[in-house]
C-alpha positions, 0 to 999 in steps of 0.5 A: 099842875095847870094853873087857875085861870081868873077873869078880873072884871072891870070898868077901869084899870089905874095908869097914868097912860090908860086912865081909870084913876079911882078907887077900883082901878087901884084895887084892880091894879095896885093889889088883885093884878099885882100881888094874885097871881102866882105858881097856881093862879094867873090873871087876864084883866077884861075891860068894858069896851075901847073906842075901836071895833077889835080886841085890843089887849096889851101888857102892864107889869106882865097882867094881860088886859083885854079891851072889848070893842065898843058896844061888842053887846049892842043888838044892832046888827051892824055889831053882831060881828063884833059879838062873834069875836067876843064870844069866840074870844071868851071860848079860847081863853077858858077862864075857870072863874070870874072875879068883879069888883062891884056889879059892873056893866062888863060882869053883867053882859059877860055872866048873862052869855056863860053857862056854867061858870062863877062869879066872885062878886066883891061888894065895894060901894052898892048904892040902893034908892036911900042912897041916892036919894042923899046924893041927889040932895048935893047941888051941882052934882051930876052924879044922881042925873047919870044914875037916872040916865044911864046905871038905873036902867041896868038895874033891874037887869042886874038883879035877874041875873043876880037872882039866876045866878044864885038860885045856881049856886054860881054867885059868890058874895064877899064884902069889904065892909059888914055895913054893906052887905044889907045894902048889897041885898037891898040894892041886889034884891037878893033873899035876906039870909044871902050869904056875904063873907067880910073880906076886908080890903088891903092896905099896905103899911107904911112903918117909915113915920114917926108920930112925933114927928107930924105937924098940925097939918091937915088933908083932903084926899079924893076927886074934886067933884060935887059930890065930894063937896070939897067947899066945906073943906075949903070953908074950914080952912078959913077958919083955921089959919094957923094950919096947912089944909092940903087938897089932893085930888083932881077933877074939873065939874068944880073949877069955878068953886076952887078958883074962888079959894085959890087965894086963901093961903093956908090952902095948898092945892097939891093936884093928883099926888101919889108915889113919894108925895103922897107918902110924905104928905100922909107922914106930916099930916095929923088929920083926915077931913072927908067931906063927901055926901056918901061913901062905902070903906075909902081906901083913903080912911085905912090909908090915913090911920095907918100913917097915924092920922085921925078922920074926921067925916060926916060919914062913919062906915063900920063905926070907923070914923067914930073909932078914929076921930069925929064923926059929925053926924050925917050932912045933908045937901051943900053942908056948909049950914054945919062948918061949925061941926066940923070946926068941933071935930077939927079942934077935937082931933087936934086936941085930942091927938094921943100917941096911945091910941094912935098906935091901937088904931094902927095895929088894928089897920095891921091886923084887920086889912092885912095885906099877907092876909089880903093874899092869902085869903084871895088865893084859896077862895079863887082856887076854891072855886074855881 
């Protein structure tokens, strides 16, 4: 039996040589790419583009990732060869269908050129007008001025597209959050009765914890940008002492800020962790603090609840925060005029932190982001349509 073919679109792809170390990249590499592909299924990653004028493609843990020569999509006549190597590449390799998670620069300029096959668009964070009319509130955050400068202008584009595939019943919609899919339609302009299938991310669980053993320690788990705006967290830990705050992340936009606090002793800057430190840090620690001016679903949420953690954010996607934790309310701005909500919510999680619920809050994590699951529902939709 010939096996299906899929081409995993994607901006970035999470290794410590090639880079690419947010949500995405783990998604593509450490579920879609690792546990896919079996007797009936193979998959090739394709990434945007790399810095020289070929097709570079190399091996990790045995997933083939195809680089695309940089701006291989350019009108320029100097890269209409480079065009011509694309498409003759895309030609011999005859993928069945394409998966993208989130609309990418690489889904759109790839799916423009075919004619006939699908994409599997995995709705992951869309972000309409509204949402960035929040994140343009946060100071210092370059994040709004990129949008403006660069993603705003491939919007429209997007949406033709998205509007053609449709109407050829060549677009298929999955969401990981049910909150997400009227902000899909609204950023997409897609009809309001679109179809968009739940399809939850995965998370694995970790079941080497005791709950009785964790301490009052607290985490901070995300990039250390603006728009993360990693102050209040910072801000808190001086207003509880007597507990460990750890920062676990990295980034540059805000080295000013964090030297600022590296005095503050409580807090423990831990850099990028992962592997065992990672785990043992989810193990100890008995809430979640995310301070961020948006979010989708962080993987980071199911992460913490899964290792019996609490969550406190002033963002509450699918209800889960409230569920799990403190909800504070939405935060606009710099958000440090309301530490004293999140001081509240810090006391309440700490107070409140009862073994009953925090195994119901695990099992749910079990049940609904399940990996088996995960697995076996991408198996039968990629070979469904393909």
């Amino acid at each position: 039996m010939k096996k299906v073919k899929i081409g995993l679109l994607v901006e970035e792809f999470y290794d410590k040589d090639l880079g690419g170390f947010g949500g995405y990249g783990i998604l593509a590499r450490e579920y879609i790419a690792k546990y896919i592909p079996n007797s009936e299924i193979e998959i090739e990653v394709i990434i945007g583009s790399n810095s020289k004028k070929e097709i570079k493609t190399i091996k990790r843990d045995g997933i083939k990732i195809h680089y695309l020569p940089k701006n291989w999509s350019s009108k320029m006549d100097i890269d209409f060869i480079y065009l011509g190597l694309v498409q003759k590449f895309f030609k011999e390799q005859k993928f069945d269908v394409y998966l993208s998670i989130e609309m990418s620069r690489i889904a759109y300029e790839v799916m423009r050129r075919e004619k006939n096959k699908r994409l599997i668009l995995w709705v992951q964070d869309p972000r309409p007008d509204y949402d960035w009319e929040e994140i343009k509130s946060v100071p210092m955050s370059n994040e709004y001025d990129s949008y403006i400068n660069y993603y705003s202008k491939w919007e429209g584009r997007i949406q033709n597209l998205l509007k053609k595939l449709n109407e050829e019943k060549r677009l298929v919609l999955i969401s990981q959050g049910e909150y997400l899919k009227k902000k899909a339609i609204d950023l997409y302009k897609l009809p309001e009765d679109t179809e968009i299938e739940y399809f939850p991310n995965p998370v694995v669980i970790n079941d080497n914890f005791n709950i009785a053993d964790k301490e009052n320690n607290i985490l901070f788990l995300g990039r250390l940008t603006p728009v993360k705006r990693p102050w209040i967290y910072f801000e808190l830990a001086k207003k509880f002492p007597e507990n460990i705050f750890y920062v676990c992340g990295q980034g540059t936009e805000i080295d000013k800020i964090i030297e600022e606090y590296k005095d503050v002793k409580n807090l423990k800057f831990m850099g990028h962790v992962s592997g065992e430190e990672k785990d043992r840090l989810l193990r100890e620690c008995k809430v979640l603090v995310n301070t961020s001016i948006h979010e989708a679903i962080p993987v980071s949420f199911l992460e913490a609840i899964s290792y019996g953690q609490k969550l406190l954010s002033c963002q509450n996607p699918d209800d889960i925060t409230k569920s799990n934790g403190y909800f504070t309310g939405t935060i606009l701005g710099e958000g440090l005029d309301q530490i004293e909500e999140f001081q509240k919510g810090l006391k309440f999680c700490l107070e409140n932190y009862k073994e009953s619920e925090i195994v119901e809050s695990i099992e749910k994590i079990k049940n609904n982001h399940n990996l088996d699951k995960f697995i076996n529902n991408m198996r039968e939709l990629l070979i469904k349509e393909a």
